[in-house]
C-alpha positions in Angstrom: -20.0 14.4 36.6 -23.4 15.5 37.9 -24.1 19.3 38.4 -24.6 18.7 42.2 -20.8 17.4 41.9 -19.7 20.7 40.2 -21.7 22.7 42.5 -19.2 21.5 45.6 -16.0 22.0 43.5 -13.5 24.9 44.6 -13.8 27.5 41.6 -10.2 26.3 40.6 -10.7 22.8 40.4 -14.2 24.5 38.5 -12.1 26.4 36.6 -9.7 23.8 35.8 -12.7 21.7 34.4 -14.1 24.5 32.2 -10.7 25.0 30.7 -10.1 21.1 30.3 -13.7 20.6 28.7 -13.0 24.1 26.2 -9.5 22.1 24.9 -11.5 18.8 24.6 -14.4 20.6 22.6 -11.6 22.8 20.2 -10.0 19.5 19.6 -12.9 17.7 18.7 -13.5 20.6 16.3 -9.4 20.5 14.9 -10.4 17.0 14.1 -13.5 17.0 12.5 -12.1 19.8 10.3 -8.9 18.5 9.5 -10.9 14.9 8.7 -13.4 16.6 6.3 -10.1 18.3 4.2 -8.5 14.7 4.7 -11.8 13.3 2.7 -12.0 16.1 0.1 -8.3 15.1 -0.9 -9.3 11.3 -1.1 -12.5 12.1 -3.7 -9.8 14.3 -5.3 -7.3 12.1 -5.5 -9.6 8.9 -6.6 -10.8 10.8 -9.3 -7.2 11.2 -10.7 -6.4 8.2 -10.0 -3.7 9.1 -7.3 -2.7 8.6 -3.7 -3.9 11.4 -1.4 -1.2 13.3 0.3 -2.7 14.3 3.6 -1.4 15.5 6.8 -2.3 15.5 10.2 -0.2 15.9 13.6 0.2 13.1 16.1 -1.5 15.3 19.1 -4.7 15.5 16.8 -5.0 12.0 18.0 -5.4 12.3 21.2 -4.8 8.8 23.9 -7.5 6.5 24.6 -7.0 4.5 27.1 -10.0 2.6 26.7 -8.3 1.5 23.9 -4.9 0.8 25.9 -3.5 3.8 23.9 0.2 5.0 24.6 1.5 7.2 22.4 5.5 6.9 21.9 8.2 9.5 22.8 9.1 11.3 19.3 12.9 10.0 19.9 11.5 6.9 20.5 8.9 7.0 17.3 12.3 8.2 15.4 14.3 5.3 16.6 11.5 2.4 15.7 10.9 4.6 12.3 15.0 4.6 11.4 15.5 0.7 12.4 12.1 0.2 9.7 13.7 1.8 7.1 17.3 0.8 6.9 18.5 -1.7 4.2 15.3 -2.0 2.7 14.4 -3.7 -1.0 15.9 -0.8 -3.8 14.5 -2.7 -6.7 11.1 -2.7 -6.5 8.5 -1.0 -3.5 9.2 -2.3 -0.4 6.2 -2.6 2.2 6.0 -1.2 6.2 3.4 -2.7 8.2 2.5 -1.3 11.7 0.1 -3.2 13.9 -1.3 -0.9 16.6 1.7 1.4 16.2 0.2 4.3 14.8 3.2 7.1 16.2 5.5 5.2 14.5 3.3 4.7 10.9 3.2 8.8 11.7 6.7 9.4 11.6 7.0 7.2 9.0 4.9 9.3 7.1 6.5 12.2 7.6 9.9 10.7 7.0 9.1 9.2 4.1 7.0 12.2 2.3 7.0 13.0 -1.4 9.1 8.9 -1.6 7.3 6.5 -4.0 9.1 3.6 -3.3 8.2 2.7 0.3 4.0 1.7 0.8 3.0 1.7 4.6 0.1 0.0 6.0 -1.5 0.9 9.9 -3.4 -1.9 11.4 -5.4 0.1 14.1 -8.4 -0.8 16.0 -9.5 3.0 16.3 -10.8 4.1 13.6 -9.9 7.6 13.9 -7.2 6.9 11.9 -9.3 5.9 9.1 -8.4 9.7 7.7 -5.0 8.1 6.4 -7.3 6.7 3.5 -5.7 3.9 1.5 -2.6 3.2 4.2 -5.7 2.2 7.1 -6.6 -1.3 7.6 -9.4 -2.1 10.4 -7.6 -4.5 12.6 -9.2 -6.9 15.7 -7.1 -8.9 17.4 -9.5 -10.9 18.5 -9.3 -12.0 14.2 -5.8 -12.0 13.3 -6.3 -13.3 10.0 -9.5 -10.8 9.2 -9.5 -7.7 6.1 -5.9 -8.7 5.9 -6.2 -7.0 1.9 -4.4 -4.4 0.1 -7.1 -1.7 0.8 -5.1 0.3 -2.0 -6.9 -2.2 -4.6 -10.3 -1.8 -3.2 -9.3 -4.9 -1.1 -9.2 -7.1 -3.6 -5.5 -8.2 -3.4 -4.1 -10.1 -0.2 -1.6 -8.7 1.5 -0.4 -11.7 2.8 3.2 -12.3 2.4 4.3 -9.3 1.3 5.4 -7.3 3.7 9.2 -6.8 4.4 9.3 -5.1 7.5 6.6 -5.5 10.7 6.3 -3.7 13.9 3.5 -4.5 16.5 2.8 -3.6 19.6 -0.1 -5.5 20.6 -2.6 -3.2 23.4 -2.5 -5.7 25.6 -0.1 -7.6 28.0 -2.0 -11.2 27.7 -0.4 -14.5 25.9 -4.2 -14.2 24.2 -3.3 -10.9 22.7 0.2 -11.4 21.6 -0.3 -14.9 20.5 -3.2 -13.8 17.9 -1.2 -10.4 16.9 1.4 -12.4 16.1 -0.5 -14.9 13.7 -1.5 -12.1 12.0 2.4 -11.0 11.7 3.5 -14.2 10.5 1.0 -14.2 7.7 1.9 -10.8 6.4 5.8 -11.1 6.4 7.3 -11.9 3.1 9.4 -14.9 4.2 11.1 -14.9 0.9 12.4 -11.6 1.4 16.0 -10.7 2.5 15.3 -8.0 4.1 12.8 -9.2 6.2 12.4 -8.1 9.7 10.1 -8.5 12.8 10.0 -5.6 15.5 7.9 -6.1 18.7 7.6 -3.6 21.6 6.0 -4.8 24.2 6.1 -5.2 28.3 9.0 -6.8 29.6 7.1 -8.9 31.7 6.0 -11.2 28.5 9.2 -11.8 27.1 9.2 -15.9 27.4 5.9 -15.2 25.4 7.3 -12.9 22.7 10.2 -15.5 22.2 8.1 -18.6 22.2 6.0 -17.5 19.3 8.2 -15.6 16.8 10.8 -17.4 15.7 14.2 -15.7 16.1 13.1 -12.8 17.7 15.5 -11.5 20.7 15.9 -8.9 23.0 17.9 -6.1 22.1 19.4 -3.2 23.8 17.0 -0.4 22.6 14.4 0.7 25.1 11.1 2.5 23.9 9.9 5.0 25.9 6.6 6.7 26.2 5.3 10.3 26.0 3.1 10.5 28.8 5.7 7.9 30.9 3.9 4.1 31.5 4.8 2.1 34.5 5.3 -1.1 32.8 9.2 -1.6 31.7 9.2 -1.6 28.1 11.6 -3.5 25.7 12.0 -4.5 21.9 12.6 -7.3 20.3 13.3 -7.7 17.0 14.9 -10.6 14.3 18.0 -8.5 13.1 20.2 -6.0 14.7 20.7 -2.5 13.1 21.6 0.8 13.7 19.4 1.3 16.1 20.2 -1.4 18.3 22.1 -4.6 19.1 20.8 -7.8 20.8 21.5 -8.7 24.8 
């Protein structure tokens, strides 16, 4: 906005935008501090050879829709979070991925806190997110089968086929979109595993696309919902019924 556009604003809407731009800055601020304590923790932690423990609040992150960001409901990030976690491997670690899903990989995190036995991975586009160290994987669509390594080892081990449980949520609505996210999926689920699961949350509108490319997936009764509301009807799908929900 140009300052001849401000000059022919009412002085509410002016104040509205001097209050909107002073959140927007002290945010900013909130996030670079809170990223420089979440690095100090990672050198610290590296040098003892340990995981970092860090902790950040959801509404640091604040949506881009640039990015086709939604953030979920907290119910609705409890919900996906629960269905994740139930009957998981007790004999060894078990592995969460979440593929642009980061609300739910953040109430993972905070349901899962001071718990060795559970590793959870976030395959994000944005960045941001980076601050969650050793649990952050750069993820494109656009190359599903790209940096698809244990970032935990320095990258050096695959992760492929070994996750247990996988939610995605792919940003965009397009057969494109879903069809790469879900190569990328496949290639990470640990098809020898029992517990083995595949979550998707998506638009309604693109079921036949969802059930054409992951095998056994189906609709089931549980409906996501978002925290700022989002006019496309959302649904999930998912290969297994639980708790949480049974299939239509």
């Amino acid at each position: 906005m140009s300052d001849d556009e401000e000059i022919g604003l009412s002085a509410a809407a002016l104040a509205a935008l001097g209050e909107f731009r002073r959140e927007e800055t002290e945010r900013i601020e909130q996030f670079e501090k809170l990223q420089a304590q979440a690095l100090a923790k990672f050198d610290e932690a590296k040098a003892a050879d340990a995981q970092a423990d860090v902790d950040f609040a959801m509404d640091v992150f604040q949506e881009d829709w640039n990015l086709s960001q939604f953030w979920y409901s907290d119910a609705t990030a409890t919900t996906l979070a629960s269905a994740l976690l139930e009957g998981l491997p007790t004999d060894r670690v078990a592995r969460i991925a979440l593929v642009s899903a980061p609300t739910v990989y953040h109430k993972l995190r905070t349901m899962l806190a001071g718990r060795k036995d559970v590793e959870l991975y976030l395959l994000e586009h944005d960045d941001r997110f980076r601050v969650f160290g050793t649990e952050y994987i750069f993820y494109d669509f656009n190359e599903p089968l790209r940096n698809l390594n244990d970032p935990r080892t320095g990258g050096t081990t695959p992760l492929k086929g070994t996750i247990d449980r996988i939610l995605v949520d792919p940003p965009f609505l397009s057969d494109e979109c879903h069809t790469k996210t879900a190569i990328t999926a496949r290639v990470l689920l640990n098809a020898e595993s029992p517990a083995r699961a595949t979550v998707v949350c998506t638009g309604n509108k693109v079921e036949d696309i969802v059930e054409r490319i992951y095998p056994g997936i189906r609709r089931t009764t549980f409906r996501p919902e978002h925290a700022r509301g989002l006019s496309n009807e959302f649904r999930c799908y998912a290969t297994s019924e639980c708790a949480q929900w049974k299939f239509e």
